[in-house]
Backbone as JSON, one array per atom type, in Angstrom:
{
  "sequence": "XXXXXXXXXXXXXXXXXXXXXXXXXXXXXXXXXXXXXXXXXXXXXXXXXXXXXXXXXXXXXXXXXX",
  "N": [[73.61, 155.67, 110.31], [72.1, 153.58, 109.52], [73.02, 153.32, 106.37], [75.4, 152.44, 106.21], [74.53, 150.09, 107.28], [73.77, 149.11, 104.89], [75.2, 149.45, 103.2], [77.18, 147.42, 103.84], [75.93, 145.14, 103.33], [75.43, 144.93, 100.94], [78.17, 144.89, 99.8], [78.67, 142.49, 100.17], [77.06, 140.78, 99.32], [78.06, 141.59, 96.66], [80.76, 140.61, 96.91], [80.09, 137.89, 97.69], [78.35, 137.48, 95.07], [80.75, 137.31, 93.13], [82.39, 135.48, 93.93], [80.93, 133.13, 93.5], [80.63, 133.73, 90.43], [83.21, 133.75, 89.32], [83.93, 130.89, 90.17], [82.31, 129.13, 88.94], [82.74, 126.93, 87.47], [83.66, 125.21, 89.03], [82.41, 125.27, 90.85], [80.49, 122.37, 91.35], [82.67, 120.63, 92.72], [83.1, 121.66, 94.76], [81.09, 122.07, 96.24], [80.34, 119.24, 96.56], [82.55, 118.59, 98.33], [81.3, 119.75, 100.79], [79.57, 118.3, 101.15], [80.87, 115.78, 101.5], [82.05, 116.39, 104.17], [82.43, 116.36, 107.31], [80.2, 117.45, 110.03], [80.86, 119.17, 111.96], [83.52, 119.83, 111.39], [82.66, 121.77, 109.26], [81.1, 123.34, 111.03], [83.2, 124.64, 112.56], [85.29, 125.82, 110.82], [83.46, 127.88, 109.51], [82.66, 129.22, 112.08], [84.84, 130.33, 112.78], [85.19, 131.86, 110.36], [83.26, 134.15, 111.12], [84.05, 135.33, 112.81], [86.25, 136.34, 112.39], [85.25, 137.86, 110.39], [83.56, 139.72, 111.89], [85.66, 140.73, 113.73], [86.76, 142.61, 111.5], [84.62, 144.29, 110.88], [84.57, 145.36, 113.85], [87.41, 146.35, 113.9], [87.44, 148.27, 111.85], [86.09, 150.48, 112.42], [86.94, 151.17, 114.99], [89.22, 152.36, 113.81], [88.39, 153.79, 111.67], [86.57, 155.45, 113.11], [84.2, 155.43, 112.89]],
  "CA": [[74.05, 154.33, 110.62], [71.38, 152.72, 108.36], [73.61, 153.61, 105.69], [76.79, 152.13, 106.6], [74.47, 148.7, 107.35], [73.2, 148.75, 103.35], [76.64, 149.22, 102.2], [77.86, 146.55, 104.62], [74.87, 143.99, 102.79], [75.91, 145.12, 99.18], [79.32, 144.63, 99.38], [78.95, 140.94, 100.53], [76.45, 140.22, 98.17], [78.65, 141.72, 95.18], [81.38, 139.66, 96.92], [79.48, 136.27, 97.54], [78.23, 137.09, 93.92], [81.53, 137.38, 92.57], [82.76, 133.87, 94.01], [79.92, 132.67, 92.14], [80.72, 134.11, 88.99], [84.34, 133.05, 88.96], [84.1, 129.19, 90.26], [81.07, 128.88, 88.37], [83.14, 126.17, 86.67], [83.97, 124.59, 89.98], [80.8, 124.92, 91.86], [79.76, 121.71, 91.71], [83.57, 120.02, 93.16], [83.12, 122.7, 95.95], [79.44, 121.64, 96.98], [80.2, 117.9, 96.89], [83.81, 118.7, 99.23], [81.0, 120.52, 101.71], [78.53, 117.34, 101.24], [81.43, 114.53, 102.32], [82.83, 116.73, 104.85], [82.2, 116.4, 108.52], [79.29, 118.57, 110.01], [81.66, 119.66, 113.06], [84.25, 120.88, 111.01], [81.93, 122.93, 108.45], [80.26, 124.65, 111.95], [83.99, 125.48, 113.25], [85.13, 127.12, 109.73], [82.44, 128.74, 109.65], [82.89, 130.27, 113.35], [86.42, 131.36, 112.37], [85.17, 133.06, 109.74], [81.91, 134.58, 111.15], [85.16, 136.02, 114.44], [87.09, 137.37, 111.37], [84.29, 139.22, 110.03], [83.39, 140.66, 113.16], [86.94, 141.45, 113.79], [87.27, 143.58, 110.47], [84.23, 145.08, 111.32], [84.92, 146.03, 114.88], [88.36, 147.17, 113.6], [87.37, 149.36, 110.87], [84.87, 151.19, 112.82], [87.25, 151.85, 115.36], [90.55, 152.67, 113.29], [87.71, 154.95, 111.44], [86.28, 156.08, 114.27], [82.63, 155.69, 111.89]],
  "C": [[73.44, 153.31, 109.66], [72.47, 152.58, 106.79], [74.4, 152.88, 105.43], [75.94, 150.24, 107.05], [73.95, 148.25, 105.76], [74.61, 148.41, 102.81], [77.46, 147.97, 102.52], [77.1, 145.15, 103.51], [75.14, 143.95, 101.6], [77.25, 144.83, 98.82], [79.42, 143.17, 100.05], [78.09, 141.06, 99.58], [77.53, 140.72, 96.73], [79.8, 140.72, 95.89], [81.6, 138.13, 97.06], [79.25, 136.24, 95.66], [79.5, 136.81, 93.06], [82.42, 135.77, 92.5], [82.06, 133.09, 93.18], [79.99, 132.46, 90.42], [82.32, 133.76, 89.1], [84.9, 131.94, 89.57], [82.83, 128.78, 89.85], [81.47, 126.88, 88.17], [82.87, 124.38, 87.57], [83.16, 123.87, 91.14], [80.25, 123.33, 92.55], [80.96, 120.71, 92.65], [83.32, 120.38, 94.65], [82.28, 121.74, 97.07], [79.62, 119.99, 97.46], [81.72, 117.4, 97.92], [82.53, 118.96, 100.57], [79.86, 118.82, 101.8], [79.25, 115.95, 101.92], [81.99, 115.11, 103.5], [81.73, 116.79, 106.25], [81.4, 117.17, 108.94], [80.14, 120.03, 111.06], [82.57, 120.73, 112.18], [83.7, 122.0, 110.13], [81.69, 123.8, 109.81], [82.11, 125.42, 112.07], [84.75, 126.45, 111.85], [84.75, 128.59, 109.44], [82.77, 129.67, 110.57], [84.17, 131.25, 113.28], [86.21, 132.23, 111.67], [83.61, 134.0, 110.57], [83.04, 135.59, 112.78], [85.81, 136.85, 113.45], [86.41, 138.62, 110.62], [84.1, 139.84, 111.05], [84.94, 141.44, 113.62], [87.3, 143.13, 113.02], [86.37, 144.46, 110.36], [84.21, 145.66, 112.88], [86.42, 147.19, 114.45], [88.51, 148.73, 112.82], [86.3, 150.4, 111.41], [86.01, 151.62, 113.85], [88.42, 152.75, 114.88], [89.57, 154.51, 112.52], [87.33, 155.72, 111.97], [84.73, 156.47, 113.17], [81.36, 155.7, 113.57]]
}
């Protein structure tokens, strides 16, 4: 199981890094959209995505049956 939580941590970090590395450019438009923007709506974003991840890992664990 340990296993399957490393690979889970490495493949977000290569895919957070990867956002990184191709809006490098952009970065700073991004950051100052997240700096005028509402605190409310950043948390609920957020929650949507933090239900979608959990989703795709609940799903893939059971579709796998891991």
């Amino acid at each position: 199981m340990l296993k399957y939580f490393f690979f889970g941590i490495g493949f977000v970090l290569i895919f957070e890094g990867l956002i990184y590395f191709f809006l490098a450019n952009k970065m700073q438009a991004i950051l100052e959209i997240f700096k005028n923007s509402n605190s409310d709506n950043i948390r609920f974003f957020s929650s949507i995505l933090i239900l979608l991840g959990l989703c795709l890992v609940y799903f893939t664990f059971k579709i796998y049956e891991i």
